[in-house]
Structure formats: C-alpha cells, structure tokens
BAMI-408189 format. One record per atom (N, C-alpha, C): x, y, z. Coordinates in steps of 0.1 Angstrom, whole numbers. Example, Ala and Ser with C-alpha at 12.3 -4.5 7.8 and 13.67 -1.06 7.14 Angstrom:
# residues 2
SITE     px     py     pz
SITE    132    -57     78
SITE    123    -45     78
SITE    132    -33     78
SITE    128    -22     71
SITE    137    -11     71
SITE    129      0     79
# end
This chain:
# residues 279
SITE     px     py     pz
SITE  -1034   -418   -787
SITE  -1026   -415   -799
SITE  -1021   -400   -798
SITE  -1007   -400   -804
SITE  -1005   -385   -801
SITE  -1009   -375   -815
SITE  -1012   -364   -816
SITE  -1011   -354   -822
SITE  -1006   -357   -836
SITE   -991   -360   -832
SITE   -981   -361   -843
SITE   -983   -373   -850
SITE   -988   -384   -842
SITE   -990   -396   -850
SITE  -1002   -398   -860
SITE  -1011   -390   -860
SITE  -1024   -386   -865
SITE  -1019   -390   -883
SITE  -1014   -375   -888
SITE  -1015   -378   -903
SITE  -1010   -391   -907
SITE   -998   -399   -900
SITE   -995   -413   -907
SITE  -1005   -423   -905
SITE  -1016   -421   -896
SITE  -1022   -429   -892
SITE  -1033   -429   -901
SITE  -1036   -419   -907
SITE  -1046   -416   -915
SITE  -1041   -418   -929
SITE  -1030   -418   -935
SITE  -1023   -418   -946
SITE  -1020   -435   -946
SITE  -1018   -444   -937
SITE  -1015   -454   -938
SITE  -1027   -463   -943
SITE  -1035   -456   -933
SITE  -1047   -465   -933
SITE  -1054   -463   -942
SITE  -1056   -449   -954
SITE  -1061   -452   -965
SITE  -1054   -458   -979
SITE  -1040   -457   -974
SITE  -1034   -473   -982
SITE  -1037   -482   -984
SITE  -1041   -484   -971
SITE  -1045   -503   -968
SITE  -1062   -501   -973
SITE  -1068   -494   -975
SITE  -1081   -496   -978
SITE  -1081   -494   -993
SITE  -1072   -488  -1001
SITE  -1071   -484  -1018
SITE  -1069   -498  -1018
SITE  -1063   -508  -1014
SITE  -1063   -521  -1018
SITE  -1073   -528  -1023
SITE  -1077   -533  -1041
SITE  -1085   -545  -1040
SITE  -1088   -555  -1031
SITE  -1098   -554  -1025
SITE  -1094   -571  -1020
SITE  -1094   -582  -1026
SITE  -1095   -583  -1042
SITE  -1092   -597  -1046
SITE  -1071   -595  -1049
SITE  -1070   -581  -1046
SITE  -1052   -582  -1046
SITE  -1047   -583  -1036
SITE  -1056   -584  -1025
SITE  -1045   -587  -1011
SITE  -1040   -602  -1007
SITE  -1028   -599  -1004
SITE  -1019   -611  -1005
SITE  -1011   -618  -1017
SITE  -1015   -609  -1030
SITE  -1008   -615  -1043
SITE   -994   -609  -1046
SITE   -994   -601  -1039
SITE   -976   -596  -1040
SITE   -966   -604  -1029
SITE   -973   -614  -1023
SITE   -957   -617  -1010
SITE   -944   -627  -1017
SITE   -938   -624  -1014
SITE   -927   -630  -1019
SITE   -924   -645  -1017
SITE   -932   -648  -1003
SITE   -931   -664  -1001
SITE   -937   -666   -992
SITE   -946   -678   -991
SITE   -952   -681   -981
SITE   -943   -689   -970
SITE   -947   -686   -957
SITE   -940   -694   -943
SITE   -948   -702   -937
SITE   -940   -712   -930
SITE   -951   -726   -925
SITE   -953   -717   -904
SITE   -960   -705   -907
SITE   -967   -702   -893
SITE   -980   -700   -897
SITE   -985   -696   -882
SITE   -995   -691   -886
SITE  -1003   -679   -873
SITE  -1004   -665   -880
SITE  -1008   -654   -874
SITE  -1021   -653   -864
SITE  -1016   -657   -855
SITE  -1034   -656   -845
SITE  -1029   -641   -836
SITE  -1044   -637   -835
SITE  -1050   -624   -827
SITE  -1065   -623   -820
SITE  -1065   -614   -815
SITE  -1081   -612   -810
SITE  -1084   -601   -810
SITE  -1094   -597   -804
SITE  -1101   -582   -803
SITE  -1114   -581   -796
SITE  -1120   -569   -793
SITE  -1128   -567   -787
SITE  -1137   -560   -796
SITE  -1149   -553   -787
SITE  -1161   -552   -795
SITE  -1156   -533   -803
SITE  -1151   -526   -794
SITE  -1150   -515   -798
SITE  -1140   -511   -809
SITE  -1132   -526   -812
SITE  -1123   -522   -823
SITE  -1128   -533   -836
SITE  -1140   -536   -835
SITE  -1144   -544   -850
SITE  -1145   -537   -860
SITE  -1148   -519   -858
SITE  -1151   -512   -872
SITE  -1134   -511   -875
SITE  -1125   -512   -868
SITE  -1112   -508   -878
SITE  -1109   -518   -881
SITE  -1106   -532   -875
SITE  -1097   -542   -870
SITE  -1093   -548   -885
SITE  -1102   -544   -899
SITE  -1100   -548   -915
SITE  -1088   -541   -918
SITE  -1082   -531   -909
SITE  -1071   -523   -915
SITE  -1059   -531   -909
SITE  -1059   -536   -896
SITE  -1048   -545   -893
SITE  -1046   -561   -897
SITE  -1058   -564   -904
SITE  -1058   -576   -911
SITE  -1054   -575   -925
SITE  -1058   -564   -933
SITE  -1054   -558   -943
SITE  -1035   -561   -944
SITE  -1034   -552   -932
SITE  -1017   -552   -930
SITE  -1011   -561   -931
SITE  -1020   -573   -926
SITE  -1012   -588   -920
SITE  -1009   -595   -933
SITE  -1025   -592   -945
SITE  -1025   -600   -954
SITE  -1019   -596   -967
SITE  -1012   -586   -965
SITE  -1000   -578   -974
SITE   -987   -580   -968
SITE   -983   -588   -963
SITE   -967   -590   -957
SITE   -958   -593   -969
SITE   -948   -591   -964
SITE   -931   -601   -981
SITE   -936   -615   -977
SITE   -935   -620   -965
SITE   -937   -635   -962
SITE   -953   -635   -957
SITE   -954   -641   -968
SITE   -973   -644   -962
SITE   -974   -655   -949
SITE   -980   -656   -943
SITE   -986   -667   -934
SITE   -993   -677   -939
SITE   -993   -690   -936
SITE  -1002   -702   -944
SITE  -1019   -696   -939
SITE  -1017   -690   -925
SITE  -1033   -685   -920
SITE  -1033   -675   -911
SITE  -1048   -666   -911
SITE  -1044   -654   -898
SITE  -1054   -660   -893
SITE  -1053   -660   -880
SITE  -1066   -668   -874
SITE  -1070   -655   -862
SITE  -1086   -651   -865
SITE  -1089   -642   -852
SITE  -1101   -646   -843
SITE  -1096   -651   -832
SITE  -1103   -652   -822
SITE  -1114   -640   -817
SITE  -1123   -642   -819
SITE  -1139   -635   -813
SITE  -1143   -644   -804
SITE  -1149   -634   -792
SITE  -1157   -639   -780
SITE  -1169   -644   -787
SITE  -1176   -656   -786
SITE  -1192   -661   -792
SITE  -1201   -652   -793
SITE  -1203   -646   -786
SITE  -1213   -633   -789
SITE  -1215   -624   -799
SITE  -1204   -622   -803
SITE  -1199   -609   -812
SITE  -1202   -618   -826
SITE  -1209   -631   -829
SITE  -1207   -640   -844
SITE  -1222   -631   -852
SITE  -1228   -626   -844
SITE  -1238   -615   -854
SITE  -1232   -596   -856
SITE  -1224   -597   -851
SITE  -1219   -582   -854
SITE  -1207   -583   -861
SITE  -1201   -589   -867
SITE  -1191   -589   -877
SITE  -1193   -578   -888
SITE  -1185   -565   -889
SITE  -1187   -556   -899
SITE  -1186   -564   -911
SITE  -1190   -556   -922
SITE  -1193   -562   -935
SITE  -1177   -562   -941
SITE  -1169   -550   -938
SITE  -1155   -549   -942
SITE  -1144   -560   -938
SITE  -1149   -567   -924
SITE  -1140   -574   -917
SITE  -1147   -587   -925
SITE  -1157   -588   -924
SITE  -1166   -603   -929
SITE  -1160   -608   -946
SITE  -1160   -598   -954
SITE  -1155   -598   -968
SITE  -1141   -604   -967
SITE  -1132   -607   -961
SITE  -1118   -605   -959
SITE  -1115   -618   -957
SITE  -1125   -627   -951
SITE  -1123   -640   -949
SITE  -1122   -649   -967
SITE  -1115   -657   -962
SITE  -1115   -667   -971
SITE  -1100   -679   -972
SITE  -1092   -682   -977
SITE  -1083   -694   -974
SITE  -1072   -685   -965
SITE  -1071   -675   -967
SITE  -1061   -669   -956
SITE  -1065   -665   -940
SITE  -1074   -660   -942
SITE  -1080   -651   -933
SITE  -1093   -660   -928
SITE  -1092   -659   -915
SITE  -1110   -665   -912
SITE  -1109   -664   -896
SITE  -1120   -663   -894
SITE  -1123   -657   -882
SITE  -1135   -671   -871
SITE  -1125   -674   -861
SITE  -1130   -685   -850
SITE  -1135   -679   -836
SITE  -1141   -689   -827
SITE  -1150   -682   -817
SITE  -1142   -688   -808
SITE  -1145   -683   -794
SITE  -1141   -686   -783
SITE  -1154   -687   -775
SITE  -1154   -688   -761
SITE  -1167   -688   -749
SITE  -1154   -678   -740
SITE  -1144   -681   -743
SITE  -1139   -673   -733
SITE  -1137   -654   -739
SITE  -1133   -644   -727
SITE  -1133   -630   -731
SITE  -1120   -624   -726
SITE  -1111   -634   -721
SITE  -1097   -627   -720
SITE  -1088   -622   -731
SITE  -1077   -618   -728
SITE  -1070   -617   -738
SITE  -1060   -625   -742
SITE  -1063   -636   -735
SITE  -1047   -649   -735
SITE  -1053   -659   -745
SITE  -1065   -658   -756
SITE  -1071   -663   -764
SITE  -1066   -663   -777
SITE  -1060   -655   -775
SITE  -1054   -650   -790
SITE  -1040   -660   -793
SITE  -1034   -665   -784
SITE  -1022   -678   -787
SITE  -1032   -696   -780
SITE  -1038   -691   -766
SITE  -1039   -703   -765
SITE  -1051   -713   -773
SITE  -1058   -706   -778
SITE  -1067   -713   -793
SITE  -1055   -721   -804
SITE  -1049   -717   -805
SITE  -1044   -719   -818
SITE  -1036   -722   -816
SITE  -1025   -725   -806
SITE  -1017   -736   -796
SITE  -1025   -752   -796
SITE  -1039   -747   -796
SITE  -1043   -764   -795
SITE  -1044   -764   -808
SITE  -1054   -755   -818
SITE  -1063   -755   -831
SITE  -1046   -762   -839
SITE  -1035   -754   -839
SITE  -1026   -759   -851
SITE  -1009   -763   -841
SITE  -1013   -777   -836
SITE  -1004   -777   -830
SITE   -983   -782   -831
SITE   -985   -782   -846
SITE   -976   -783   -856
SITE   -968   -771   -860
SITE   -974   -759   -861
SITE   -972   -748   -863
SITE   -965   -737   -856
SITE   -953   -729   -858
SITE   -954   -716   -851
SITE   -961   -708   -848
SITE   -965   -701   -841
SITE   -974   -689   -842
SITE   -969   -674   -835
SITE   -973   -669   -844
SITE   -972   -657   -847
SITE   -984   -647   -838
SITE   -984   -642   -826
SITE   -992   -632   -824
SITE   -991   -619   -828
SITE  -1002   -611   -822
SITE  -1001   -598   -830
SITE  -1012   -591   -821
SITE  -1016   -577   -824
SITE  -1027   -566   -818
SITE  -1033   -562   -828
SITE  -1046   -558   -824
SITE  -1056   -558   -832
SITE  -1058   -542   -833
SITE  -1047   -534   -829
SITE  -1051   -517   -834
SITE  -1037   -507   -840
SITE  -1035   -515   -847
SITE  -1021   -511   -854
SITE  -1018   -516   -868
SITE  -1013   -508   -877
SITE  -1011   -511   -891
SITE   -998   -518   -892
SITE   -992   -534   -893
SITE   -980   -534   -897
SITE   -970   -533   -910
SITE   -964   -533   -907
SITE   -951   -529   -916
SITE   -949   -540   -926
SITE   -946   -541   -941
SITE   -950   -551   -947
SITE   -938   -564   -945
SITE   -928   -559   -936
SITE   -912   -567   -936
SITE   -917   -572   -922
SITE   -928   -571   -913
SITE   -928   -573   -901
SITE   -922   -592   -899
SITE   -935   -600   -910
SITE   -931   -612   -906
SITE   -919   -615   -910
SITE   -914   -611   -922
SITE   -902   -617   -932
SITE   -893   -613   -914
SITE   -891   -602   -911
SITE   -881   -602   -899
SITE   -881   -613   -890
SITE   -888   -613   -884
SITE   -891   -622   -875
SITE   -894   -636   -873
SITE   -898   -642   -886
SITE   -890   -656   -893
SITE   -883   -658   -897
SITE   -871   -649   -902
SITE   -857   -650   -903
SITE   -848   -647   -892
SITE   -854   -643   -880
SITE   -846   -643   -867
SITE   -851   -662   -864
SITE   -862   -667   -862
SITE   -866   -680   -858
SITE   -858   -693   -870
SITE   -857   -690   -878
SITE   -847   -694   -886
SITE   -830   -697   -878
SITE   -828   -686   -870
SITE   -816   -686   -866
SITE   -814   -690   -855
SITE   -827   -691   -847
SITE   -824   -695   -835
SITE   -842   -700   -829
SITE   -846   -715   -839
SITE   -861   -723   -838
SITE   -863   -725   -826
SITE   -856   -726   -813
SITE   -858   -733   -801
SITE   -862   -721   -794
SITE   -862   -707   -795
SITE   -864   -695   -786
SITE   -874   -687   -795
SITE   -882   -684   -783
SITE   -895   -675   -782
SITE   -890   -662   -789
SITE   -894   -655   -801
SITE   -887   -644   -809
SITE   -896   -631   -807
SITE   -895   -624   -800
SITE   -902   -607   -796
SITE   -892   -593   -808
SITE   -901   -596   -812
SITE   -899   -583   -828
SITE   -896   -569   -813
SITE   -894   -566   -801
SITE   -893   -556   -796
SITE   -896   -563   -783
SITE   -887   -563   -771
SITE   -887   -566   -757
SITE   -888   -557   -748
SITE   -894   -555   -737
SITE   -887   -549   -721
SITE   -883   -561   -716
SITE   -869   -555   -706
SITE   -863   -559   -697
SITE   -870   -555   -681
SITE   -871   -571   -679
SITE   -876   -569   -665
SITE   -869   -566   -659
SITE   -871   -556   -650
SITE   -859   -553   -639
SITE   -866   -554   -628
SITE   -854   -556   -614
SITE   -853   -555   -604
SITE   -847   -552   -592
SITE   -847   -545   -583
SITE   -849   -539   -573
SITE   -843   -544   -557
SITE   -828   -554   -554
SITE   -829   -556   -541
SITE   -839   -567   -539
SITE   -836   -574   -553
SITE   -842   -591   -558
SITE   -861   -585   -555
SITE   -863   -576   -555
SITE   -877   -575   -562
SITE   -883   -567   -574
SITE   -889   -570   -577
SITE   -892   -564   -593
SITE   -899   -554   -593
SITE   -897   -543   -601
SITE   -894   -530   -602
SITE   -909   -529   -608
SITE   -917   -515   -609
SITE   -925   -510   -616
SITE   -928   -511   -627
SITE   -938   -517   -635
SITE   -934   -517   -649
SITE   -930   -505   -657
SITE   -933   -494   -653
SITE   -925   -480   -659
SITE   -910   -487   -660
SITE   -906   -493   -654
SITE   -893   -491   -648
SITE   -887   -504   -659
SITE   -892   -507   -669
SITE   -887   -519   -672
SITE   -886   -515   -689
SITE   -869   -513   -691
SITE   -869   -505   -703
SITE   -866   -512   -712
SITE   -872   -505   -727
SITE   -872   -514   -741
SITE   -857   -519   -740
SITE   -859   -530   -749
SITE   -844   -533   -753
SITE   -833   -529   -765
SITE   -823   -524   -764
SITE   -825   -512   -772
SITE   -811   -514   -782
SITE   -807   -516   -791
SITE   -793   -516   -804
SITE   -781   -511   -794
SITE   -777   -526   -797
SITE   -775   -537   -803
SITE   -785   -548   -792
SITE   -793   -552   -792
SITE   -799   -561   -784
SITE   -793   -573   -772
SITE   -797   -566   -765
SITE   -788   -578   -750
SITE   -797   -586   -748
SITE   -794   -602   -750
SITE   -801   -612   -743
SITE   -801   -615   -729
SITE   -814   -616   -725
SITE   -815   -618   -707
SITE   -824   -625   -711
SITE   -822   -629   -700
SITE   -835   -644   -693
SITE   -846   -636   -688
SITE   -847   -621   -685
SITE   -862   -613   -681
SITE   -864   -604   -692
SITE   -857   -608   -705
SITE   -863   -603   -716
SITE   -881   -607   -720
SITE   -887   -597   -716
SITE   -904   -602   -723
SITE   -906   -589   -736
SITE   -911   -600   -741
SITE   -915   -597   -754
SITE   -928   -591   -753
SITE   -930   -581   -760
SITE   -945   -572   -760
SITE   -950   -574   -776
SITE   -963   -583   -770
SITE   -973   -587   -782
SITE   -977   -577   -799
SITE   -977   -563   -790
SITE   -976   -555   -798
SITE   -971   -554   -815
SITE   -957   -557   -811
SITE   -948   -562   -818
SITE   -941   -573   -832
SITE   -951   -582   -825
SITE   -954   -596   -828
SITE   -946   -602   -821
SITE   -945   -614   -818
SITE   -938   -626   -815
SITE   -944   -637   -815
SITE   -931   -645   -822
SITE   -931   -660   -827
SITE   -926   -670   -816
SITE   -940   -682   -817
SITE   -933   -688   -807
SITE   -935   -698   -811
SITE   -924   -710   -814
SITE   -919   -724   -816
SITE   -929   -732   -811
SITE   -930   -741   -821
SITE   -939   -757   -818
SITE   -930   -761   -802
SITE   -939   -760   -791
SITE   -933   -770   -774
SITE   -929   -762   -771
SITE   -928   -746   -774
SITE   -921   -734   -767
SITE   -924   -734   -754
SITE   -938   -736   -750
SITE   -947   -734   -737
SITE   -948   -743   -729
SITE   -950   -741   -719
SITE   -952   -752   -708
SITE   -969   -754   -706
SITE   -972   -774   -702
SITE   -986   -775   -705
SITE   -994   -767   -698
SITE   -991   -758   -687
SITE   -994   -744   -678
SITE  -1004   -736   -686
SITE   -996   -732   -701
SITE  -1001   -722   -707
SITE  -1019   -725   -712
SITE  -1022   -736   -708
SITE  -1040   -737   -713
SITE  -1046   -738   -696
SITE  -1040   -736   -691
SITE  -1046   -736   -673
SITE  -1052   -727   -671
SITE  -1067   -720   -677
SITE  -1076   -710   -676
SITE  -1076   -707   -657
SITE  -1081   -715   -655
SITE  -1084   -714   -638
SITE  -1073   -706   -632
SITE  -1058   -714   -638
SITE  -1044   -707   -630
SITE  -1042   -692   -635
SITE  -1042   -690   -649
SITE  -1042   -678   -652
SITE  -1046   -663   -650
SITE  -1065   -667   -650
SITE  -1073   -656   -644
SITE  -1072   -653   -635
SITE  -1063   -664   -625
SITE  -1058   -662   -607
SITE  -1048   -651   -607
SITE  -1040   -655   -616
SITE  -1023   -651   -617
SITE  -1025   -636   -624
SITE  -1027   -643   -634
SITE  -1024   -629   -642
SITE  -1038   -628   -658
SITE  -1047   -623   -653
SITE  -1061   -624   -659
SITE  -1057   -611   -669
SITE  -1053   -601   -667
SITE  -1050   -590   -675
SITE  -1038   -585   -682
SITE  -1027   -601   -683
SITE  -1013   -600   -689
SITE  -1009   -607   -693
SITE  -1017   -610   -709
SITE  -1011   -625   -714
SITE  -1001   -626   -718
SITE   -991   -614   -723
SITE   -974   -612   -721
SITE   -967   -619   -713
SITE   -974   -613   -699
SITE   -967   -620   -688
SITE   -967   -634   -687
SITE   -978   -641   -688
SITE   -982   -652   -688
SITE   -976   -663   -699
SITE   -973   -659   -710
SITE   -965   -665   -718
SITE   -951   -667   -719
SITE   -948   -655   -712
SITE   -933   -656   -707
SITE   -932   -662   -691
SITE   -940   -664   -687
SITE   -940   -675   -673
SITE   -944   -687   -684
SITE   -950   -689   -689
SITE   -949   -706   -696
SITE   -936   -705   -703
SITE   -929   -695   -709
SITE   -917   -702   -717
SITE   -902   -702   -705
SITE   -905   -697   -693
SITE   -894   -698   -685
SITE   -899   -712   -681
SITE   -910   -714   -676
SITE   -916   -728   -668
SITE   -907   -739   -679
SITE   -911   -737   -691
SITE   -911   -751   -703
SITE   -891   -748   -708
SITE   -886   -742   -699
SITE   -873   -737   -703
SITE   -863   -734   -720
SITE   -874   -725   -718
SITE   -876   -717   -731
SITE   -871   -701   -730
SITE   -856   -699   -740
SITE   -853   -684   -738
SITE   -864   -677   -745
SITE   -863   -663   -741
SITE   -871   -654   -750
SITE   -864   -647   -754
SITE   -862   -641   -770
SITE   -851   -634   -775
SITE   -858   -623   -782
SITE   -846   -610   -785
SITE   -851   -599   -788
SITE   -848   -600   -801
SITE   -852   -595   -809
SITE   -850   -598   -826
SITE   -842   -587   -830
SITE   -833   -594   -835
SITE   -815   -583   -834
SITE   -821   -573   -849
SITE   -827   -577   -858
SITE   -834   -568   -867
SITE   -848   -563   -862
SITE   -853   -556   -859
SITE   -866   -550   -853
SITE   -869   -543   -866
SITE   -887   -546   -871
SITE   -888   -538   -884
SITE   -893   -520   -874
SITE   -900   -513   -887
SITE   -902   -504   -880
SITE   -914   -504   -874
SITE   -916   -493   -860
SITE   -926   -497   -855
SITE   -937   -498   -862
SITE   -952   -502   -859
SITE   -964   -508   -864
SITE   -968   -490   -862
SITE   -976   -486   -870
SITE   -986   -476   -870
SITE  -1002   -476   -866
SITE  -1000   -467   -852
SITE  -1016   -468   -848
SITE  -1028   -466   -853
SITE  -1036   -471   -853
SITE  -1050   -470   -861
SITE  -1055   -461   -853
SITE  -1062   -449   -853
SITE  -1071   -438   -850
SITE  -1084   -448   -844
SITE  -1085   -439   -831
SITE  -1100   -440   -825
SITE  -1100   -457   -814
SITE  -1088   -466   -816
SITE  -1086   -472   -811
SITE  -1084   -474   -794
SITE  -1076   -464   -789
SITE  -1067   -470   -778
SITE  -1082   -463   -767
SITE  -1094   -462   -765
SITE  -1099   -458   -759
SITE  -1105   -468   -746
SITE  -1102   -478   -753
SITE  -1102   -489   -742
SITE  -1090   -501   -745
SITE  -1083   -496   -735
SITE  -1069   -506   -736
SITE  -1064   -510   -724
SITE  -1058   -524   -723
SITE  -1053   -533   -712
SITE  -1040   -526   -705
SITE  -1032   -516   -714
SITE  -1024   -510   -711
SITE  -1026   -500   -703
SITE  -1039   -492   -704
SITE  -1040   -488   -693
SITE  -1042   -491   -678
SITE  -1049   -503   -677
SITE  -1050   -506   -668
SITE  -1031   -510   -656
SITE  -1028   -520   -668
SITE  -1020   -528   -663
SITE  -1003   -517   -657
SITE  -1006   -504   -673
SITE   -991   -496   -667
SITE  -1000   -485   -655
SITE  -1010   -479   -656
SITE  -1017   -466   -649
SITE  -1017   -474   -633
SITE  -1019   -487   -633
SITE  -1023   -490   -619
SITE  -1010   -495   -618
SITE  -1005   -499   -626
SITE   -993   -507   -620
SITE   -992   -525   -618
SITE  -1004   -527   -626
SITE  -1008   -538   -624
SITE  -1002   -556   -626
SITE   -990   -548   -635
SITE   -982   -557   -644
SITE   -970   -560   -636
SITE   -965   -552   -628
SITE   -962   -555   -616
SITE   -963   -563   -603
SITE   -976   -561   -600
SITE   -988   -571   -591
SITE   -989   -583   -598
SITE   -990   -584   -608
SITE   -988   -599   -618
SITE   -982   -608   -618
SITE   -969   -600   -620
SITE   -957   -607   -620
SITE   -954   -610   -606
SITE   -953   -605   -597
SITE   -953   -612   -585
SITE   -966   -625   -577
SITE   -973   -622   -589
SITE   -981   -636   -585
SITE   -978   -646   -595
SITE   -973   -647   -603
SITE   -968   -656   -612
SITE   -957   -662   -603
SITE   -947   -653   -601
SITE   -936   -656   -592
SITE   -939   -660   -579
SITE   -947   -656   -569
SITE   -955   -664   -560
SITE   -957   -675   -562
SITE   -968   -679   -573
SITE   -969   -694   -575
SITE   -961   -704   -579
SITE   -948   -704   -585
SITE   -937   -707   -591
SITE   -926   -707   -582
SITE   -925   -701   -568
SITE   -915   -696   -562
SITE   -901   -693   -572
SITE   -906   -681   -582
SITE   -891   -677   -586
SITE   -885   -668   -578
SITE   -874   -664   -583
SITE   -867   -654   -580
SITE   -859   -654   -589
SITE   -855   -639   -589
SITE   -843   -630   -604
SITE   -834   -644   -608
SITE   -828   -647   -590
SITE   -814   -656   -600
SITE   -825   -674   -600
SITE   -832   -678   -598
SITE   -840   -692   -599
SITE   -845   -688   -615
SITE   -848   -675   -615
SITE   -850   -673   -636
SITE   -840   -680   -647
SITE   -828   -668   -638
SITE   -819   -670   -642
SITE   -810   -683   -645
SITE   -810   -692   -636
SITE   -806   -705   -637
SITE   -813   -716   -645
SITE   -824   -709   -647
SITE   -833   -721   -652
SITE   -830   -721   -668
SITE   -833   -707   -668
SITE   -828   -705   -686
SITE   -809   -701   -689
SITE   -801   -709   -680
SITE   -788   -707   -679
SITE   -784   -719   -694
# end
C-alpha cells in the first residue's frame, strides 16, 4: 500500500465498521438475481469483515455472497467475520487451496446464476454491483470486467505482463481483453467452457492465475470478455493486507506471462486463432 493511500484506507474502513450489523444491507435499492463468490486466505481473516461489509452495503444487493474457505480454516473464523453470516452472507468450504475456488464452487453450487467475483482485501464502492449489472443487462452473453488489461503482443508472442495496459476511456473491445478480479467481474450462466472445473488441467497450466484461466475458458466456450464502459471508482485497500499476494509472484517473476503461454500451449492459440474464434 502506498503512503498516500493510508488515511482513506483507514477512514473507509472505520465507516464500514460504525455500521450496525442488524443495518447492513437495509438501504440497497434492489436486489439482483447474482450471486457474489470470493475466497481468501489465512492472513486476511482478521480484515476480510471489512470487504464483506462493503459487499453487503451495495445500491444492488446480491441474492448471496458466498466465501469459499480452505477446510481447515472452519475453527479459526474471527468472531467479526462469523457474526456476519446469515441469509446473505455465509461462508462454505473447499479441500482445495487455490485461488480458482472462488468462481469454480459456485459455478457448480448455483448453476442458474450469474456470478459475480471479487478480492478479499479491498473496500468496495457502494455503486460497484449496480455498475456492472447494468453493463450485463446490455450485453447477458459477455463476460463483464468492472476494469480490463489488454493483452498484448510482440511478433505474435505475448508480451510481459508489465506490458499489458489497463483499458482506458472510452473503452476498446478486444478479444485479449482480460478482466482483473480485483475489480469484479460478472460472468453469465454457460459463459465458461466445461474446462473451467478441470483441477488437474489448471494447476498444470496456470495454478497461480485464475484470471488467466477464466478468460482461457470464456475464449474456449466462445465467450467475449468486455470492459465495462462505466467503471465505478476504484475499490479501496484494506491496511496490513497485501503482505502476501499472488500478484507478487505472478507480476515480480513474470509469471503471468509463463501462464499464458501454457494455456496457449495447450490450446494451440495464437493472437489471430483468439482472435477468430471470438470474431
């Protein structure tokens, strides 16, 4: 976190905690037929009530937030996070410890449903969903990323992920538009290809990019992914969080790069075979 980002982080997040909890969720304006899945790990259980907090204060409520925990973690549930459950909010197990848990649970658990992902160390913005169901509104058949990079390429090979820049007003649709989780993104009942529950394939391919991985199942299942021409404002970071993050790994090593070429390995894509597929 930077410096600068500090006081809003701290000012945000004692908003979200002045909250009653028998008032959270009684101001949304309308409920929406998705539903918000996420995950997390052990070192962000003491905040993770502030980004559920966020979720459970939206204009457009969700019918449910569903958070995926690894089995282990079912006796360390903070008392703050544990309180919070009830017809909105409730918290399910996995055996697995990736991070591609957080859509493909709940891909099987509600298979009627949109869903909505999200990250578990950030305060969202209360317009987040209302945005981003009003872009899926406009266009149900495409994968909706509240904020995209463009994948770029290089002499038909793919570039660095440094190298792969946000998408930026007025929003250009491409077929290597990937949506960052971060953000949220909505993705349509059949969006995915039956690929996306292939544990064995994944942890091969891409074990530390379930971004990537999702947007290889919605190219596979020929599914555009779109940038959301309204983007709310960014999510605010939660303090003491990012000290163990996948982003480091994946941008510091470069790893999301190495990914993507094994995804595309397995698949035999290439730039313009993307490109045709979602023509």
């Amino acid at each position: 976190m930077k410096l600068s980002e500090i006081p809003k982080s701290i000012s945000t997040s004692l908003k979200m905690l002045l909250i009653p909890t028998s008032q959270l969720g009684k101001t949304a304006l309308k409920k929406i037929p998705v539903v918000v899945s996420l995950t997390s790990i052990p070192t962000r259980l003491r905040t993770l009530h502030i980004t559920i907090r966020s979720m459970m204060q939206q204009d457009y409520q969700p019918e449910k937030i569903v958070l995926w925990l690894k089995e282990d973690l079912k006796n360390q549930i903070p008392k703050q996070l544990s309180k919070l459950q009830g017809d909105l909010f409730e918290i399910r197990y996995s055996k697995y410890g990736f991070s591609h848990r957080k859509l493909i649970h709940s891909l099987k658990a509600f298979p009627d449903k949109a869903i909505i992902t999200c990250d578990d160390d950030v305060i969202y913005q209360p317009d987040t969903l209302k945005i981003i169901f009003e872009e899926h509104l406009r266009f149900p058949n495409q994968v909706i990323g509240n904020r995209c990079r463009k994948m770029t390429y290089s002499n038909g090979e793919i570039t660095s992920y440094g190298q792969w820049p946000f998408v930026v007003e007025p929003p250009l649709q491409s077929a290597h538009n990937m949506p960052v989780g971060a953000f949220c993104v909505l993705y349509p009942v059949g969006s995915l290809h039956e690929d996306v529950q292939n544990v064995d394939l994944f942890t091969q391919l891409a074990p530390k990019a379930d971004d990537l991985w999702f947007k290889a199942m919605a190219i596979l299942n020929g599914t555009k992914s779109r940038q959301n021409f309204t983007a709310p404002d960014i999510p605010v970071p939660i303090m003491g969080t990012q000290f163990v993050a996948l982003k480091k790994i994946n941008k510091g090593q470069d790893f999301n790069r190495v990914q993507w070429e094994q995804i595309c390995s397995h698949y035999d894509w290439t730039k313009n075979k993307i490109e045709t597929s979602l023509s």
